[in-house]
C-alpha positions in Angstrom: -62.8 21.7 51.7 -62.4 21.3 48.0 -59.1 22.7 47.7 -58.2 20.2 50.5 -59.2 17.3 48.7 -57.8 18.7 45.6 -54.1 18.9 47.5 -54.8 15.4 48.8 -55.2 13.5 45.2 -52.6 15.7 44.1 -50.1 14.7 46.5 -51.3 10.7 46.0 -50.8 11.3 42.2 -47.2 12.7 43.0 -46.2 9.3 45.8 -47.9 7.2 43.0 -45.5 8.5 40.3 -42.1 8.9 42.5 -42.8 5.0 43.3 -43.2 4.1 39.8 -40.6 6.5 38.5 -37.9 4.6 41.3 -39.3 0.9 40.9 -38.9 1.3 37.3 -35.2 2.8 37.9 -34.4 -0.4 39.7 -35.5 -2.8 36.8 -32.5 -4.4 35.2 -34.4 -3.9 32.0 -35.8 -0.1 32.5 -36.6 1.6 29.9 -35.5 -0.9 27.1 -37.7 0.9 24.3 -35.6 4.1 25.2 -32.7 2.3 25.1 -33.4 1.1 21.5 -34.2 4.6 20.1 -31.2 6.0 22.2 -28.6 2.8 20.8 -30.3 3.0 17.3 -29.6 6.9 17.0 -26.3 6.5 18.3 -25.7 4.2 15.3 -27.2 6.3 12.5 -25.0 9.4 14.2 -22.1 7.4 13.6 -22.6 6.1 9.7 -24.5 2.8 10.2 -28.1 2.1 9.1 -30.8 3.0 11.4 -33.5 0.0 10.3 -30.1 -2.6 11.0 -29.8 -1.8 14.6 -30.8 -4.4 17.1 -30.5 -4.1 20.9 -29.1 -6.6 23.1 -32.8 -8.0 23.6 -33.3 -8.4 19.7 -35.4 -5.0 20.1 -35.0 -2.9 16.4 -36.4 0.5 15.8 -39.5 0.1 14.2 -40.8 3.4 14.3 -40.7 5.7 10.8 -37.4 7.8 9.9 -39.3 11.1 10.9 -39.1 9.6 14.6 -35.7 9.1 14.4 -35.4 13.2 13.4 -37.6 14.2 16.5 -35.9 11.9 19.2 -32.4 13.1 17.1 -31.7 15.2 20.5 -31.8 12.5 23.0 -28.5 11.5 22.4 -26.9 14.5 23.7 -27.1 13.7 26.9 -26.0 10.6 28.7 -28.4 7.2 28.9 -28.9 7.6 32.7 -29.7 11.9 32.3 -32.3 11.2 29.8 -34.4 8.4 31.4 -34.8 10.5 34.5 -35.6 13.2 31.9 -37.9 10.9 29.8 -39.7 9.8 33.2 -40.5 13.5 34.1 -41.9 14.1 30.7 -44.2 10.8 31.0 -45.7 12.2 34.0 -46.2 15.7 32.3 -48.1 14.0 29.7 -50.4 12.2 31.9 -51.1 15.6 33.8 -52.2 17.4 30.4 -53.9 14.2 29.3 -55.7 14.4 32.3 -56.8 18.3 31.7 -57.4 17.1 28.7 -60.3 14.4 30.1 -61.0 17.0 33.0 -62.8 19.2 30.5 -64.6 16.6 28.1 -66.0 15.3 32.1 -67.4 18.4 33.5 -68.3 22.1 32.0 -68.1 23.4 36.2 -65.0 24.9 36.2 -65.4 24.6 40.7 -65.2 21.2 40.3 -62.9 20.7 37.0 -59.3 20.6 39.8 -60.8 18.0 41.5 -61.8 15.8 38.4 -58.1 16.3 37.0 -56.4 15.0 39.6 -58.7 12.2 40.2 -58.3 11.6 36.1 -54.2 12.1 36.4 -54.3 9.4 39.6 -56.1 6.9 38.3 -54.1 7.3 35.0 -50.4 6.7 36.9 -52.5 3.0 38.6 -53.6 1.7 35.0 -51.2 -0.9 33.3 -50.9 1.3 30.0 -49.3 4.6 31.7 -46.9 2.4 33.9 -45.8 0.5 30.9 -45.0 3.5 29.5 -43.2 4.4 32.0 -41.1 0.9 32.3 -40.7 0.7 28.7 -39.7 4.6 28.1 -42.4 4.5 25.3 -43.7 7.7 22.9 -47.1 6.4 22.9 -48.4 8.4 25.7 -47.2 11.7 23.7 -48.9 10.4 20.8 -51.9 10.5 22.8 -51.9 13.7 24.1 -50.8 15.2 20.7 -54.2 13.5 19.0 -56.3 14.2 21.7 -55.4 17.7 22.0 -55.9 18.3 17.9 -59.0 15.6 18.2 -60.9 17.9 20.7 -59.8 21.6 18.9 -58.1 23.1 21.6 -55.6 24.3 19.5 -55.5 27.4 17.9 -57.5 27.2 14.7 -54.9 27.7 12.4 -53.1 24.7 13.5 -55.6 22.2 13.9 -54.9 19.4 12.0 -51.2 19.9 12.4 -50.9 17.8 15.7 -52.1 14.9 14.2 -49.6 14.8 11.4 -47.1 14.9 13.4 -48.1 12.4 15.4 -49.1 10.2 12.4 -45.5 11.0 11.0 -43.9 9.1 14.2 -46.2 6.5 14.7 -48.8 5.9 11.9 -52.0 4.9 13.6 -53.2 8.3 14.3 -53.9 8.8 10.9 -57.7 7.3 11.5 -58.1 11.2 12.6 -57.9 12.2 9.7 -61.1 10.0 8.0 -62.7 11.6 11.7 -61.7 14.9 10.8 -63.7 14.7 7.0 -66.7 12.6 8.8 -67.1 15.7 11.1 -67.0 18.4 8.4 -63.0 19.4 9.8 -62.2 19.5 6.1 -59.2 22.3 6.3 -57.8 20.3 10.0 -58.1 17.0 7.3 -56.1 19.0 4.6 -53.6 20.6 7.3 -53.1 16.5 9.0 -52.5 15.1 5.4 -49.9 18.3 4.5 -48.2 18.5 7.5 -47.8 14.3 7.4 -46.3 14.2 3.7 -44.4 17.3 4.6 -42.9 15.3 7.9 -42.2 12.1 6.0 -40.7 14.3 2.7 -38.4 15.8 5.2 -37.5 12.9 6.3 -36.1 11.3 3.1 -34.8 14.3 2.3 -32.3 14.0 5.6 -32.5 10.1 5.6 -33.4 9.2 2.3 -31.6 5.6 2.7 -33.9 5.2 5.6 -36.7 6.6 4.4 -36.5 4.0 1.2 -36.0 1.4 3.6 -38.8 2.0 5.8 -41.2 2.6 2.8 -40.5 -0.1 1.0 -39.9 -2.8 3.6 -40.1 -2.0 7.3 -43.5 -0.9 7.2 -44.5 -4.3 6.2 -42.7 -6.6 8.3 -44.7 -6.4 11.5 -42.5 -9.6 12.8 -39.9 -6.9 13.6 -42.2 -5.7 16.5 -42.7 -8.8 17.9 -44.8 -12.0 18.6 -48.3 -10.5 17.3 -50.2 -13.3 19.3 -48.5 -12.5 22.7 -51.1 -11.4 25.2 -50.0 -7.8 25.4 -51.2 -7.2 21.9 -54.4 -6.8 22.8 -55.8 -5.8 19.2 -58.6 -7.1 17.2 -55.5 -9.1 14.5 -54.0 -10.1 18.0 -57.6 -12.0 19.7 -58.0 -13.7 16.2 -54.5 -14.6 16.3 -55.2 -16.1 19.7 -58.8 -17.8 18.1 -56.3 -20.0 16.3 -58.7 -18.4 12.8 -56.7 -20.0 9.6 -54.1 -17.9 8.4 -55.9 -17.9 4.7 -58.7 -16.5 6.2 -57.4 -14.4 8.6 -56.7 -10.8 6.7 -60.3 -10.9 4.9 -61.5 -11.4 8.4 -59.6 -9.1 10.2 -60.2 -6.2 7.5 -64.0 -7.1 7.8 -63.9 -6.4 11.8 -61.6 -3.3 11.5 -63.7 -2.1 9.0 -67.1 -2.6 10.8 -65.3 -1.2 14.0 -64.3 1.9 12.9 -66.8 2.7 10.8 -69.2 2.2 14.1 -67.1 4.2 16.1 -66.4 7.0 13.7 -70.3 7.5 13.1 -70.5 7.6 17.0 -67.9 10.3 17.0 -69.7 12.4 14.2 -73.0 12.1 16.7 -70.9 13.1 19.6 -69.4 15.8 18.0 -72.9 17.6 16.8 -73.9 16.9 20.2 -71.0 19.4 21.6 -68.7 16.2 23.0 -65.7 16.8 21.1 -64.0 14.9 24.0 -65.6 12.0 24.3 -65.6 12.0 20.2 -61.9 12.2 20.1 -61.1 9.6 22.8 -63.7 7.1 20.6 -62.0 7.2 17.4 -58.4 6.7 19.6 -60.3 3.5 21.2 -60.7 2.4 17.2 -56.8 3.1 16.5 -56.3 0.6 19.6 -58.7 -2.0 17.8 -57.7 -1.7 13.9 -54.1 -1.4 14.4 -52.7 -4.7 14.0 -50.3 -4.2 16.8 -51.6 -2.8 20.2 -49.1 -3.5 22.6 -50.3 -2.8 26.7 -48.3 1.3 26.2 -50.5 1.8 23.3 -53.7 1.5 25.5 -54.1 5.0 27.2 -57.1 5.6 25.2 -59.2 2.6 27.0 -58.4 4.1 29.9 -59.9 7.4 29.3 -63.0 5.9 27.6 -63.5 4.9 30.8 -63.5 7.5 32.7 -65.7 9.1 30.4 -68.3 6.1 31.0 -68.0 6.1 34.6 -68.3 10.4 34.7 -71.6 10.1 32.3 -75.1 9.3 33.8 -77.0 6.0 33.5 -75.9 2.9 35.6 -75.3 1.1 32.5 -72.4 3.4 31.5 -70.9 3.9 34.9 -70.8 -0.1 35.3 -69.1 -0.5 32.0 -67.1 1.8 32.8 -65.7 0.4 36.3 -65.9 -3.0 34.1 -63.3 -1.9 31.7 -61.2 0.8 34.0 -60.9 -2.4 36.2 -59.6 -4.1 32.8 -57.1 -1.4 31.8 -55.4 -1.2 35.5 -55.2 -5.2 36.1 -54.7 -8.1 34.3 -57.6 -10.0 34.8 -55.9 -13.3 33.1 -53.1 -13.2 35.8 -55.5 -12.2 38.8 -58.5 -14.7 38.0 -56.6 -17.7 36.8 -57.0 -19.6 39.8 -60.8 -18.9 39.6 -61.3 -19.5 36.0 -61.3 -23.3 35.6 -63.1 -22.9 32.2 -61.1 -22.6 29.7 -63.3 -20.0 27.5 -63.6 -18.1 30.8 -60.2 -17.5 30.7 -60.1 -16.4 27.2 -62.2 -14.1 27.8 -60.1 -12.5 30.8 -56.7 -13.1 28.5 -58.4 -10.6 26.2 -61.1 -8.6 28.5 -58.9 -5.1 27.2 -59.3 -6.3 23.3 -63.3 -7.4 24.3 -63.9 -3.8 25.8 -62.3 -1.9 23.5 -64.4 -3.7 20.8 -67.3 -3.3 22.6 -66.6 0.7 23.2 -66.6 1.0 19.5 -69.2 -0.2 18.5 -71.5 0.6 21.1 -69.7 4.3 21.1 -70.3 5.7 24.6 -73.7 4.1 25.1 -75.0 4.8 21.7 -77.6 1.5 21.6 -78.2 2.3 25.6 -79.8 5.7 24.6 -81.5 4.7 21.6 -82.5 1.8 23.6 -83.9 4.8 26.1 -85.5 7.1 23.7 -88.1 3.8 22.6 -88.2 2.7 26.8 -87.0 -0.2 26.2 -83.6 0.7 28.7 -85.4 0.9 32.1 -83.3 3.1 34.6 -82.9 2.4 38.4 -82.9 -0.8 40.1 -83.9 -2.3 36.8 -81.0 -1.0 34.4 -78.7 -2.8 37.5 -80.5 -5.6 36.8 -80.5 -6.0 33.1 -76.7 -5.2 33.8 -76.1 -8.1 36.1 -78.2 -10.5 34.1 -76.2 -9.7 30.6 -72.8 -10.0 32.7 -74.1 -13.2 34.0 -75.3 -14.6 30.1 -72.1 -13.3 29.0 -69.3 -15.1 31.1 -71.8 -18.2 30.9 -71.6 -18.3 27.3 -67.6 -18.5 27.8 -67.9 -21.0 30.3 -69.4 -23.4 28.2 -66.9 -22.8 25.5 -63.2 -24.9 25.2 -60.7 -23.1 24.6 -59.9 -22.5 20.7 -57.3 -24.1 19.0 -54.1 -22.2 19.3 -55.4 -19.6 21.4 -52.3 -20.2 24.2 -50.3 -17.3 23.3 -48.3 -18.4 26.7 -47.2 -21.7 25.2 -43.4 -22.4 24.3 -41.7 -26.0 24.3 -38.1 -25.3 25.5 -34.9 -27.0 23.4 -31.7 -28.3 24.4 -30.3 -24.8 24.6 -32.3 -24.2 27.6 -31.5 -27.5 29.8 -29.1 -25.4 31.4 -31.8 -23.3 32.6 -32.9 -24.2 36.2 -36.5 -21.9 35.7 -36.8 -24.2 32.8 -36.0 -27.5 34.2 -36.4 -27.7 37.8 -37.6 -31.3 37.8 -34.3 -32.8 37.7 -30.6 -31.3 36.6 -27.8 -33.1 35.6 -27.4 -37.1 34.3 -27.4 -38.4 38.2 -30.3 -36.4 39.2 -32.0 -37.3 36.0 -31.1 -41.1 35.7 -32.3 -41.3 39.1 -35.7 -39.1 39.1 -37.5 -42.0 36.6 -40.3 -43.7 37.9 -40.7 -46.8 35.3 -44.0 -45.0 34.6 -43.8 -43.5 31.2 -43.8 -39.6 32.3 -42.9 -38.6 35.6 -43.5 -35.0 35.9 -44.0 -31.7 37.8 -45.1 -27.9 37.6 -44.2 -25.0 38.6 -46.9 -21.8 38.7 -45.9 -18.3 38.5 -48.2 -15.6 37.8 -48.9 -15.5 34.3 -47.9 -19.3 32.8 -47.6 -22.5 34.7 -44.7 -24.5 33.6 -44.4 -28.6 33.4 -41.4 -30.3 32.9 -40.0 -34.0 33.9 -38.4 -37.3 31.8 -40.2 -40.1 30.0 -39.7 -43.9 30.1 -37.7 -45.2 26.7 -41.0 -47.0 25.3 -42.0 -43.3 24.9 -41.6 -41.7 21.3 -44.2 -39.1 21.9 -45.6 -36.6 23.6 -48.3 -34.4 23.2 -49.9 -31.8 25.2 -53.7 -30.5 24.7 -54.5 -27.5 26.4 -58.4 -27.5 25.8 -60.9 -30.5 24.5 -61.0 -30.0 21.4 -58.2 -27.9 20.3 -55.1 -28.6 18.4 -52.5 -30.8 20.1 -48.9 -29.7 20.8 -45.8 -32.0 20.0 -43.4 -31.5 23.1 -40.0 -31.9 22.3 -38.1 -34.7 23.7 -34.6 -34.3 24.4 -31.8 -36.2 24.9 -29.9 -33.8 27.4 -28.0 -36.6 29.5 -27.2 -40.3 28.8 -29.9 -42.6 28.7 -32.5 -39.9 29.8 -34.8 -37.8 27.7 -36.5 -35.1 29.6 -39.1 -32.4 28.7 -40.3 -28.9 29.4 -43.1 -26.8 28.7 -45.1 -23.8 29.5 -49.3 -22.7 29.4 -51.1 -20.2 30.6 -53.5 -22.4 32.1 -53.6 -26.3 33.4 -56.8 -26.5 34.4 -58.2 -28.2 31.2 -54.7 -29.7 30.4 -53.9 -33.4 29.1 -50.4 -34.6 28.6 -50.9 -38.1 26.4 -47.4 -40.3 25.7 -46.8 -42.5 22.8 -45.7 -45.7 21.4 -43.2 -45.9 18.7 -46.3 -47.5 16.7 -48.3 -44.5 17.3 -50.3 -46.2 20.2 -51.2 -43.8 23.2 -49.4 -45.3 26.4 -50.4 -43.1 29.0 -52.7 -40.0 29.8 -52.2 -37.4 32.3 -55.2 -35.1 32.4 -56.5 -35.0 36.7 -53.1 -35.7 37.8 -51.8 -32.0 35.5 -54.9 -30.4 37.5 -54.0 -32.1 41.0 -50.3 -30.8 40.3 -51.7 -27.2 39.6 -53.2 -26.9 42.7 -50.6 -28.4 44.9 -48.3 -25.7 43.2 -47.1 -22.6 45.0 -48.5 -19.5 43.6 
């Protein structure tokens, strides 16, 4: 019957990946980090500079030079051979990842098949793996590479060596290496730091223009990887980016967090460690790479996603429900699903960032550190009353958001569109062309309407000519934005803009003597609603 059920998961795990492998294959933008690396080393093959190159998307390679040596061999084979290549080798990865998790879950070797092809399922559903996939992203093999060293499954002699590898492509592994001298691994610390420099030396030795560049410049210009406050960066420097915190303040603050974060989680890892949980040790200090980094793009997430299947294999209610809480965060995007439920504003913060929240909270409660301790005084009652306490501190928590507006700048979604993209009908659906336009005007001072999609809800329309300004507030309380007025036809200025959320919205027009005019605040809401989701 076991082996039954075994096949059975296996075989869902193998329809879940062909479907993602052949939806991804039909994207017109498939695997557009793949194309980068594979366009980039095609460049530096042929003479040019490899830090220079930018795709037809803007997309550079921002990875270091000895990345560009390991993925050297991609380019021998056609674009179109190595995606299907690079697809197969995802879903390889997420099979030993999940052997991986299989033997941190269980020491019953009976029931280990079952829990790894539960773990390799439930890995292809979850938004970081299948962004992997769509993106053609190495973060998934820098997981496995860390988590393989992090846990000591390798050989003795080469433990250590994993890591600096991986840190050598992509540098946020390198917090193994503090995790490694917290736990006592002082030769695997040594061997990381060695086999690192000896990576990045061979590097400039093959690519020394690179190597300079990167050194000396790339590393620091983190606007090369893109729009840090999107929502897909769901790092700690991403939420504050989001909080609107001032930009004086914002890297003592952020050091502060990272610093308290990872110093929480890599104590937790020591304790896990003497406790024989090299696993679940491993997989906590990965959760702090996805915090302190300042970039954590959705591909970089894997780790979440293990930490909670750890949770929800563990005993205690109170794990298992945090657990589901945040497995449910890492497969779907709770801002996108619960919009139309979340009419508060800080509610829907707090689902924008629910993946940056629960990885936070991971670290520094480490695997239900404070829930034992809690335990061993009996202050953490078990049973019916631990599902209590849960639902009551859920409950306290999403009411404290409720209550909250939504802080100033923390619309990540926002964009005011330009003249350049009249000739957009997503953008401007309201009314194309002078005719259409010159026509559409009420004589009230905006005449508007939305569109919803998914993620954003977009609001465009023309104004009256006693208008000179308009602003749009996307909270009470937080920061207006000026919306560009433009004059795209004769004797008509139209508008458009995009938010993630309209609920709380106010649109408020201008007179040329700074006197407001007109304010659209139920009338946005009304609109919202009547819109076709």
């Amino acid at each position: 019957m076991r082996d039954r059920r075994v096949a059975l998961v296996w075989a869902a795990f193998v329809v879940v990946a062909s479907v993602s492998c052949v939806l991804v294959l039909r994207r017109p933008d498939r695997l557009a980090d793949l194309h980068i690396y594979y366009g980039a080393l095609s460049d530096l093959h042929s003479g040019r500079q490899l830090y220079e190159y930018a795709a037809a998307n803007g997309g550079p390679f921002t990875y270091p030079p000895f990345a560009a040596l390991v993925l050297g061999p991609i380019t021998a084979v056609s674009e179109g051979v190595l995606q299907g290549i690079w697809l197969v080798a995802t879903c390889a990865a997420v099979v030993a990842i999940a052997g991986a998790v299989g033997v941190a879950l269980t020491t019953r070797q009976s029931r280990r098949p079952l829990v790894v092809a539960v773990a390799a399922t439930v890995l292809m559903l979850s938004a970081p793996v299948q962004s992997n996939l769509r993106f053609g992203q190495v973060s998934i093999f820098i997981v496995l590479l860390a988590l393989l060293d992090g846990m000591g499954v390798v050989p003795p002699r080469l433990r250590g060596m994993l890591v600096g590898v991986a840190a050598a492509i992509k540098l946020t592994p390198l917090l193994f290496v503090v995790y490694f001298l917290v736990t006592g691994r002082y030769r695997d610390a040594g061997r990381a730091v060695a086999t690192f420099v000896g990576c990045a030396g061979l590097a400039a030795i093959v690519l020394p223009g690179e190597s300079w560049t990167y050194w000396t410049e790339a590393v620091r210009q983190t606007s090369r990887i893109g729009n840090l406050a999107s929502l897909g960066n769901q790092s700690v420097h991403g939420m504050l980016l989001r909080v609107g915190v001032d930009e004086s303040a914002l890297p003592l603050l952020w050091a502060a967090l990272v610093a308290l974060i990872c110093a929480a989680a890599l104590l937790r890892a020591r304790h896990l460690t003497l406790e024989g949980r090299p696993g679940h040790a491993a997989v906590l200090v990965g959760c702090a790479t996805v915090a302190a980094s300042p970039v954590s793009w959705t591909h970089h997430q894997v780790w979440p996603v293990l930490a909670a299947m750890l949770l929800i294999g563990a005993s205690g209610v109170t794990q298992r429900v945090a657990g589901a809480a945040l497995l449910t965060a890492m497969v779907v995007s709770l801002g996108a699903v619960l919009s139309p439920a979340s009419m508060r504003p800080g509610v829907q913060f707090l689902f924008e960032n629910a993946r940056a929240v629960g990885v936070c909270l991971l670290c520094l409660v480490g695997f239900g550190g404070v829930a034992v301790a809690a335990a061993r005084t009996n202050r953490w009652p078990a049973g019916g009353s631990g599902w209590l306490r849960v639902g009551v501190t859920a409950t306290v928590a999403v009411a404290f958001f409720a209550v909250q507006p939504l802080p100033a700048g923390a619309d990540p979604t926002f964009k005011a569109y330009t003249l350049d993209d009249v000739v957009n009908p997503r953008y401007f659906f309201v009314c194309r062309g002078p005719v259409e336009c010159a026509a559409y005007g009420t004589g009230a001072p905006v005449t508007f309407g939305t569109r919803a999609e998914k993620t954003k809800v977009r609001v465009n329309g023309v104004v009256s000519p006693q208008v000179a300004r308009l602003e749009y507030y996307s909270a009470p309380g937080g920061a207006p934005r000026v919306i560009p007025l433009l004059d795209a036809y004769p004797g008509t200025r139209t508008f458009s803009f995009r938010s993630a959320n309209m609920a709380q919205g106010r649109l408020r027009a201008y007179a040329s003597d700074g006197q407001p005019i007109a304010t659209y605040d139920d009338e946005l809401a009304a609109a919202l609603r009547a819109a076709t989701w």
